[in-house]
MDAnalysis code that builds the backbone (N, CA, C; Angstrom):
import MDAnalysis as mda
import numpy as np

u = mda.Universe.empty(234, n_residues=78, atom_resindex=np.repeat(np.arange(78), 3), trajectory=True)
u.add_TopologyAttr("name", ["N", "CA", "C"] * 78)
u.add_TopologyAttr("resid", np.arange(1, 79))
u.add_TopologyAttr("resname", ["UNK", "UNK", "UNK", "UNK", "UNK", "UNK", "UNK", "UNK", "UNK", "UNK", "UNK", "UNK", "UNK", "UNK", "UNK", "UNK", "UNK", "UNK", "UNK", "UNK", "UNK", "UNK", "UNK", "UNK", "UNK", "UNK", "UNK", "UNK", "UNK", "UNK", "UNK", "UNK", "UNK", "UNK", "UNK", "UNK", "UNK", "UNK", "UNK", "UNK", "UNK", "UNK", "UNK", "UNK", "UNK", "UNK", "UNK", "UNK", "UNK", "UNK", "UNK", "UNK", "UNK", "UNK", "UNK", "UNK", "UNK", "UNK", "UNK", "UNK", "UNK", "UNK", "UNK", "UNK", "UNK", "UNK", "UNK", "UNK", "UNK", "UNK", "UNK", "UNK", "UNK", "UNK", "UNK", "UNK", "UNK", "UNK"])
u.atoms.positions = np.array([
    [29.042, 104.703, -23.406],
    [27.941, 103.912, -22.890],
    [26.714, 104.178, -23.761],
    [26.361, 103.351, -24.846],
    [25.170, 103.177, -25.428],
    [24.786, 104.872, -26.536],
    [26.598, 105.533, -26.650],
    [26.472, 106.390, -27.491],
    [26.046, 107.881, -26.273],
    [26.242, 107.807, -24.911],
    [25.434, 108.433, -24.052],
    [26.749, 109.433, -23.528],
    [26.656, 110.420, -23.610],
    [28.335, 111.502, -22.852],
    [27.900, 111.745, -21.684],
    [28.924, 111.740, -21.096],
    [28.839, 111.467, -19.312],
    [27.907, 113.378, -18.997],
    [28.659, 114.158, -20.016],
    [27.388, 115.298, -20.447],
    [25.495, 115.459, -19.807],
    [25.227, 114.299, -20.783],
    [24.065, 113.554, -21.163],
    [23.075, 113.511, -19.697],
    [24.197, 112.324, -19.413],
    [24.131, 111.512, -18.426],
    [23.587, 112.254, -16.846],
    [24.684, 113.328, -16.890],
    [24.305, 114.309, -15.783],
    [22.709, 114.859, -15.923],
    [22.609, 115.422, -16.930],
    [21.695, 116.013, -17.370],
    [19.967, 115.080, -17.069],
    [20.550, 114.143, -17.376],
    [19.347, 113.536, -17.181],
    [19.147, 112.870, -15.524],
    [20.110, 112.949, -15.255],
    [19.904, 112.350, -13.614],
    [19.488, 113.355, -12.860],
    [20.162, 114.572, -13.116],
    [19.507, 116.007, -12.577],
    [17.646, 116.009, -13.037],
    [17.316, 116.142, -14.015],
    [16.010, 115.944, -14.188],
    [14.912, 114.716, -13.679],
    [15.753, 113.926, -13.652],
    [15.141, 112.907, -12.543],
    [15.133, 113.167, -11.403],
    [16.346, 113.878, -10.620],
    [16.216, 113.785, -9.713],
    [14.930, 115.257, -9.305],
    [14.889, 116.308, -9.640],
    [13.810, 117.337, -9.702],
    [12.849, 117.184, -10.097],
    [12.379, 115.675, -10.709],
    [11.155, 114.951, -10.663],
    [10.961, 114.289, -9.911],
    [11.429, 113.388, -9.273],
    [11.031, 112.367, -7.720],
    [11.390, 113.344, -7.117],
    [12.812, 113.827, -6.872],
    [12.654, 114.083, -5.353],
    [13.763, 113.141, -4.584],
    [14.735, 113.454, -3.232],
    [15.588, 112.658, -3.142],
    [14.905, 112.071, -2.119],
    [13.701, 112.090, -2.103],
    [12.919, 110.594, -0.979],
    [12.407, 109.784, -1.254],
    [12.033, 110.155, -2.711],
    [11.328, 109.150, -3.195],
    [12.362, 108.097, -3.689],
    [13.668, 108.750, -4.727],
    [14.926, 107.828, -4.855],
    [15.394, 107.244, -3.963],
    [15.269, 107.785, -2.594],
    [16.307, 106.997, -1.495],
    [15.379, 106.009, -1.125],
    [14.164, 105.987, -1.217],
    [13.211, 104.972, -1.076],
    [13.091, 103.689, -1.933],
    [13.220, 104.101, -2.890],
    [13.080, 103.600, -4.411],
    [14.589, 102.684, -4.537],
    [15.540, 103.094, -4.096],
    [17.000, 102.599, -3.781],
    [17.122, 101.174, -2.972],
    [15.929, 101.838, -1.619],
    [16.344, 101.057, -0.574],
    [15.357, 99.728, -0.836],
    [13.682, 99.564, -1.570],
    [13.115, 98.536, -1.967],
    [13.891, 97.928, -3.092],
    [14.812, 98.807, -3.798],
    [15.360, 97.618, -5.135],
    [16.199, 96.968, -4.202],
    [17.391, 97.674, -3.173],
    [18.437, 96.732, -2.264],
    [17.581, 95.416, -1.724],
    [16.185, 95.758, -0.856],
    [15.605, 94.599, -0.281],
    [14.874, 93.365, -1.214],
    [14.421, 94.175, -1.960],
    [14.497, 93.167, -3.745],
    [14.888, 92.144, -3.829],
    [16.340, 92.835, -4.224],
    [17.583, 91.630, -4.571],
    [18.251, 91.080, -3.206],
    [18.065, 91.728, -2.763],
    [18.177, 90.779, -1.157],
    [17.519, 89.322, -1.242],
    [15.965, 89.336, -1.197],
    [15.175, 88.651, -1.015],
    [15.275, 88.087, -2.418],
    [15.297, 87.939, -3.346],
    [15.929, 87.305, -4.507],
    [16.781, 86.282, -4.174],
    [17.803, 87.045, -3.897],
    [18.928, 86.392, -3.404],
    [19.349, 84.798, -2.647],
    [18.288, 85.288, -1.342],
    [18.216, 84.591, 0.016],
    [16.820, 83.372, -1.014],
    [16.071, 83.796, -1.843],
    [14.988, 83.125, -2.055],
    [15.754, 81.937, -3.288],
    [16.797, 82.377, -4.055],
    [17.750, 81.072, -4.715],
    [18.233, 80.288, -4.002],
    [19.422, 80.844, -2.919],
    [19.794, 80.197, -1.557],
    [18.932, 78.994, -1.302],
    [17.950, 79.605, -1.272],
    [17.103, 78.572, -0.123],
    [16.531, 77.448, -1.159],
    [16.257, 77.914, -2.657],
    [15.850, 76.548, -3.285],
    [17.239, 75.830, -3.229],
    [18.370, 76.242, -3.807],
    [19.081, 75.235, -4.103],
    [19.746, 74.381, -2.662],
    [19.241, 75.377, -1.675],
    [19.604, 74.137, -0.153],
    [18.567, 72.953, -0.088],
    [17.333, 73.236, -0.190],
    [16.281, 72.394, -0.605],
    [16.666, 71.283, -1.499],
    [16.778, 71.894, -2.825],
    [17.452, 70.484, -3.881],
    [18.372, 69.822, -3.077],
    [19.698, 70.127, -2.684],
    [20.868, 69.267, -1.894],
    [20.359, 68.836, -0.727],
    [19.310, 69.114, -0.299],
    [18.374, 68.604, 0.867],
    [17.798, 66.943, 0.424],
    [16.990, 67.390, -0.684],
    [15.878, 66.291, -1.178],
    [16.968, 65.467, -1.906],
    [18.139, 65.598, -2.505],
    [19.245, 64.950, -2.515],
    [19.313, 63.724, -2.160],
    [19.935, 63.746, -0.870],
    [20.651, 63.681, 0.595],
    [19.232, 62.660, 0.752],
    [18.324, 63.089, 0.965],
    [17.194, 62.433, 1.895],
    [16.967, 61.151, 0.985],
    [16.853, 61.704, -0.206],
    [16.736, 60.445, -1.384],
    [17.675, 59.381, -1.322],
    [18.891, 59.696, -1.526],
    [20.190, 58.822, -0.997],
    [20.041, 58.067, 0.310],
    [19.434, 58.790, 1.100],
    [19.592, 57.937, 2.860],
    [18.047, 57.254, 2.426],
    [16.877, 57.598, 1.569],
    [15.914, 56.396, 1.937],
    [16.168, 55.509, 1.348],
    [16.702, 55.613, -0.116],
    [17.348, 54.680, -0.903],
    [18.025, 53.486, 0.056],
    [18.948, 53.842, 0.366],
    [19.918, 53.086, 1.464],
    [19.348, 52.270, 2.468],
    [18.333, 53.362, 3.136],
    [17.389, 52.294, 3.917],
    [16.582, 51.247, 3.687],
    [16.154, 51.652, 2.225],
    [15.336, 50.544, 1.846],
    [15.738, 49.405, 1.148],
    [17.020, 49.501, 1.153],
    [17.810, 48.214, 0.577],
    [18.325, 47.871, 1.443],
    [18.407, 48.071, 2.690],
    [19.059, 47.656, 3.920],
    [18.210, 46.635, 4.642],
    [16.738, 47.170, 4.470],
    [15.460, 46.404, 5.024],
    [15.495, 45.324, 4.346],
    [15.542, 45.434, 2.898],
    [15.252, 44.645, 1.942],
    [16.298, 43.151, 2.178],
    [17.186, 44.048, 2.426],
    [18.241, 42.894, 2.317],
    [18.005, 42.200, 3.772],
    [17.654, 42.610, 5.097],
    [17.593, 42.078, 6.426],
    [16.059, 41.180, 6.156],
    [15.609, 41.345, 5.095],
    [14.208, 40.937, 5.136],
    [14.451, 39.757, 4.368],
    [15.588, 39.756, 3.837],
    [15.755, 38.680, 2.546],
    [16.497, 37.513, 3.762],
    [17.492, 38.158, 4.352],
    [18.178, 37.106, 5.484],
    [17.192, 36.095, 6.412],
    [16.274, 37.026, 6.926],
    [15.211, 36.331, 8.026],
    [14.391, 35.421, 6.906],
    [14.142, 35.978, 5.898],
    [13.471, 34.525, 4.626],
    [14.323, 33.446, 4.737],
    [16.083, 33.168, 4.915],
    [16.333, 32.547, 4.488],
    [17.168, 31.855, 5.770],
    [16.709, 32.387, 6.967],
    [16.652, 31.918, 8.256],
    [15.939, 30.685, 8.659],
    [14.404, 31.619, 8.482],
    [13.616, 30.393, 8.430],
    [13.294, 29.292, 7.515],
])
């Protein structure tokens, strides 16, 4: 990994960790989880939006050629 021995690796997580502290990491853990949580849920929700405004576009579309066309009949009623 990036030239790094699992050696290394220890070594430096140990020194991190005797610099924070395991409250500050378990803290630090639990705002990155709610993070990407809210990341997450915050894509979700645009791309329901797009297939939303979609959908709505399609049904006014529809409506307004529906009018159009009932509006064209009663022209040709009278």
């Amino acid at each position: 990994m990036f030239g790094i021995s699992p050696a290394q690796l220890i070594i430096i997580l140990v020194i991190v960790l005797l610099l924070f502290g395991t409250k500050k990491l378990r803290n630090l853990g639990g705002d990155l989880g709610s993070a990407i949580k809210g990341f997450k849920k915050a894509v979700s929700e645009d791309n329901n939006d797009e297939k939303k405004s979609d959908e709505t576009e399609k049904l006014d579309a529809k409506a307004t050629a529906e009018k159009s066309a009932s509006t064209e009949k009663e022209k040709d009623q009278a």
